[in-house]
Structure formats: structure tokens, C-alpha cells
N, C-alpha and C positions, 0 to 999 in steps of 0.2 A: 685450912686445907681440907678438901673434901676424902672423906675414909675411903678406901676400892672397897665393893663389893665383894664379899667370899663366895664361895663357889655356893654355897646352900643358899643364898640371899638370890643369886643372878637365876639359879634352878630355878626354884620359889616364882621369883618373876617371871619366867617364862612357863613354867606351868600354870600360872594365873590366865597370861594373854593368851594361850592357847586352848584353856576351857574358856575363856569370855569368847574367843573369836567361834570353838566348837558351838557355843551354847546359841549363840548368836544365828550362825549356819542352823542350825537347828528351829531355832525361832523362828525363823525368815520361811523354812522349808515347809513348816507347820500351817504358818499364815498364807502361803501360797495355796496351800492345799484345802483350805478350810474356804479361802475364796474360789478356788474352783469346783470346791462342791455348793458354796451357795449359789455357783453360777451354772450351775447343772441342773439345781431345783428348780430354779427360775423356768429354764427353759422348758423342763419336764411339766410346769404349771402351765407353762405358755402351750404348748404341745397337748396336753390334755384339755383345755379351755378351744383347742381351735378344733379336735376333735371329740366334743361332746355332741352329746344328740342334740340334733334341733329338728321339730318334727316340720314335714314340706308344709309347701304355702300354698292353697291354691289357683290356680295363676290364668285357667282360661276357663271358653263355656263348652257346652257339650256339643257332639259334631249331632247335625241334625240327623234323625233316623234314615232319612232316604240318602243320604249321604254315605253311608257307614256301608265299608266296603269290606272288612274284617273286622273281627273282636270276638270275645268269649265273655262267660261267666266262670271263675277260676275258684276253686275249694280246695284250700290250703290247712291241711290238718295239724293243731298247733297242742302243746302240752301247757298250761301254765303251773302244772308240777303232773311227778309222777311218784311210783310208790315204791318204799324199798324196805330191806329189814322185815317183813311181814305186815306191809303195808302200811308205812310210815309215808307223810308227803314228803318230797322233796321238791322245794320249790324253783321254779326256773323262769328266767327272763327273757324276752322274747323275742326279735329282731325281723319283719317281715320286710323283705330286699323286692321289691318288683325293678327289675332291670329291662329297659330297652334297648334290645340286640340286634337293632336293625340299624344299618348304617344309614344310610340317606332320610328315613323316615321317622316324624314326631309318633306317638297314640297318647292318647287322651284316657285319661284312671277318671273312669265316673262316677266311681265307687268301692268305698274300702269298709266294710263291716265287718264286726268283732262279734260271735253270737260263744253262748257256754256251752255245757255239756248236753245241756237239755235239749238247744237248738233255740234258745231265749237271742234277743238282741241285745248284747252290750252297750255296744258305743259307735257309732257310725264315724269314721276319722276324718271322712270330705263333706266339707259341706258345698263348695262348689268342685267341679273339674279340675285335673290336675295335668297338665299336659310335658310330656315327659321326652327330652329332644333325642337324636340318637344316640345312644350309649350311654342315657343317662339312667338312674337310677333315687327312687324313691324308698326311704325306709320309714318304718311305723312300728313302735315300740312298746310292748307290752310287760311293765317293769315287775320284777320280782314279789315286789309285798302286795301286787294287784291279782290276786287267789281267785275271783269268781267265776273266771271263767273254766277251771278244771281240767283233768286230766284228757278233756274230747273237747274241749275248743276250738272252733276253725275261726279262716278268715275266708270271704267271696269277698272276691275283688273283681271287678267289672270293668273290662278297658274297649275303645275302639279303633277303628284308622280308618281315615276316609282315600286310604290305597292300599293297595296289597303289602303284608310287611310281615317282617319275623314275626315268630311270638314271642312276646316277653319271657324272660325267664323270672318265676315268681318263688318264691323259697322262703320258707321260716326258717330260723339258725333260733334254738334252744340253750342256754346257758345259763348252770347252776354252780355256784363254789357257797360251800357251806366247812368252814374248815378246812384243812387238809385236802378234803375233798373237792373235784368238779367235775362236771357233765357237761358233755357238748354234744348235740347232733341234729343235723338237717333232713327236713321234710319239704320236697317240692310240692308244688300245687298240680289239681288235675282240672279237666277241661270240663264242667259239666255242664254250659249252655256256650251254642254259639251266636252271634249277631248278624 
């Protein structure tokens, strides 16, 4: 014949299943949470992979001269660092946005160059025409540890339209994080030749 349990034996047991089932809850809570921060990162890798730089492509030819019905020559004043502390660089990365703000109408980027402080040629970004539809927008990126071009670096950027159309809006956006610290600010472009 089986003994009854005492009261301290039947406690005992039930404070055992009640820390396995606690512990358990617990467990389960953990693991849930652990996979939906692996599934956070995912997506945050996916999300950063779909908006990483990719520089444009260039995709048409140039509108012939007698053609060309608007356009400019555009000087865009850019920092690729500035000075701080008593003239310390602060290095900055560089983002130049030409946007097409005309609704109905393409223009053609027939030129993006990068010149230093000197007024030297950098890097020319087109090799052929880039032709840009309405409301689209072209970026060219001038990365942080790339110094040569200094504190008075510009961009001339050359666009046309073979019709009457907005002007572009053209803009460098500047950005530096060195620690703690970061800097951001924009510089539009100015009109210094017309077509």
C-alpha cells in the first residue's frame, strides 16, 4: 500500500512544477525575443543593402547643340573637410543630389566634375550623358577618407533640355560624425554659364 504524501512532500512538489513551468515561461519568452531581434537585424542588413550608394549609370547621348533649348553651367561649392579647434581638419563626406523638378520634362547631365581648392581637375563622374526623367534625381558621392579635394572644392555640373523646363535643383549635403560628434549642412549650386 502506497504512503499519502505529507503536506511538506505535496508543497515540495508543487513548488518544483511551478518553478519548471515559471522557468520554462521564461525560456520560451527569451527565445522568442532573441529571434525577433535576429529578425530585426536581418531586415535592418536588408534595408541598408537596398539603400547603399550606387553611383548612376550613364544611359543616353548628348542633345545636339542646335537642339538645346535650356541648360546651364552650375557651381556647387563643396567642403571635403573644414577646420576646427584652431584649425584642425574635420573631415566630411559628400553627397551631390541633382534633382529634376520638372514634371513633364527629361534634361540631360552632360557633365559632373570634381575640381580642389586650387581649381585642379579631380575626377570627371560622366563619361557619357546622363539623362535624368521628371522628378528624378542623380547622386555622386565624394567619401570621407577622399581629402584632396579640400576645404574650397566645387562641383560644375552641366545639364540641357531640348524644351523649356524647370531648373534642376542641385545641392551638396556635407556630413561628418567623428565621435560623439557630427556636422551636417547644405550648399546649393549657382548658375554661372547658360546654354
Amino acid at each position: 500500500m502506497a504512503k499519502p504524501e505529507s503536506k511538506s512532500e505535496k508543497f515540495s512538489w508543487i513548488t518544483n512544477k511551478t518553478f519548471l513551468s515559471s522557468f520554462g515561461a521564461l525560456f520560451a519568452l527569451v527565445f522568442i525575443i532573441i529571434l525577433i531581434l535576429i529578425n530585426m537585424g536581418l531586415q535592418m542588413e536588408d534595408i541598408e543593402e537596398k539603400l547603399k550608394y550606387t553611383p548612376p549609370r550613364a544611359s543616353g547621348s548628348e542633345i545636339p547643340t542646335e537642339m538645346v533649348v535650356a541648360g546651364q553651367a552650375v557651381y556647387v561649392p563643396i567642403y571635403s573637410h573644414i577646420y576646427v579647434q584652431g584649425g584642425n581638419p574635420y573631415l566630411l563626406e559628400v553627397t551631390l543630389s541633382i534633382r529634376n523638378s520638372d514634371p513633364n520634362t527629361d534634361i540631360t547631365i552632360s557633365s559632373v566634375r570634381y575640381y580642389d581648392t586650387k581649381g585642379k581637375l579631380i575626377r570627371s563622374y560622366l563619361e557619357k550623358s546622363l539623362r535624368l526623367m521628371p522628378f528624378a534625381t542623380a547622386e555622386f558621392l565624394v567619401e570621407q577618407e577622399k581629402t584632396e579635394g579640400g576645404s574650397g572644392a566645387n562641383f560644375i555640373v552641366e545639364w540641357a533640355s531640348d524644351a523649356q523646363v524647370n531648373q534642376p535643383v542641385i545641392e551638396a549635403v556635407m556630413v561628418g560624425i567623428e565621435g560623439q560628434t557630427s556636422v551636417s549642412f547644405v550648399r546649393s549650386g549657382i548658375a554661372i554659364e547658360k546654354k
